[in-house]
N, C-alpha and C positions, 0 to 999 in steps of 0.2 A: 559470527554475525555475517560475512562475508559470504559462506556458505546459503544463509536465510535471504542474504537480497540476490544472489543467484537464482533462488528455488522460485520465489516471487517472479522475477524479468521470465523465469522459464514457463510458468503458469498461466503469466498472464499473454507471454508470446503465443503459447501451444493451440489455444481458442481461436479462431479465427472472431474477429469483429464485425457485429452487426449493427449493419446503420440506422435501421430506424428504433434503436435501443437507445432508450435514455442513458445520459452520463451524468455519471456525479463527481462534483467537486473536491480533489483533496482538501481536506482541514490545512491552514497556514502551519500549524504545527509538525504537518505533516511531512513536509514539502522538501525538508532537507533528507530525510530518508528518502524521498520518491528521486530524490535528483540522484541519491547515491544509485540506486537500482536504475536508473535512468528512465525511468515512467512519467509517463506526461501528465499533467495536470489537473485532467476527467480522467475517468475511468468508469466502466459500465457497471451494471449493479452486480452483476455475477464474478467482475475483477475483482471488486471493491471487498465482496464475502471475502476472493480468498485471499487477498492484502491483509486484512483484516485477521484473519486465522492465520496468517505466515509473521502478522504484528506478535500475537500471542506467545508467539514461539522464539521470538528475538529476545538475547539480555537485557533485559532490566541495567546493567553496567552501563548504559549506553545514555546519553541525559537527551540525545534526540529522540530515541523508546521513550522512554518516558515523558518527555513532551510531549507525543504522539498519542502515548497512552490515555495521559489526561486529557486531551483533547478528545478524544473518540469516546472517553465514558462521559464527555457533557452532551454529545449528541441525543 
């Protein structure tokens, strides 16, 4: 899993950020993963995709994945 919140901080660092881009809000459930990667709070929408797809790909063994999980399929 260590490896998955590496690839995320590395993807979402590689982009350079634009300002007049909308941010969106991590889910509360989400939030203890984003601290572990160390990701701030918003995130743009193109971060957010590939969070989102780097989520998919983390263990399941993990009960904050899965709090994350549940939270993003009531979106």
């Amino acid at each position: 899993m260590t490896r998955a919140l590496a690839a995320i901080v590395l993807m979402l660092l590689s982009r350079p950020s634009i300002a007049a881009e909308q941010r969106e809000r991590i889910p509360a459930a989400c939030r203890e993963l984003a601290n572990r990667a160390g990701l701030p709070l918003t995130l743009t929408h193109s971060e957010a995709v590939r969070a989102i797809a780097y989520l998919r790909l983390m263990s399941a063994k993990d009960p904050a994945v899965l709090r994350c999980r549940r939270a993003m399929s009531g979106r």
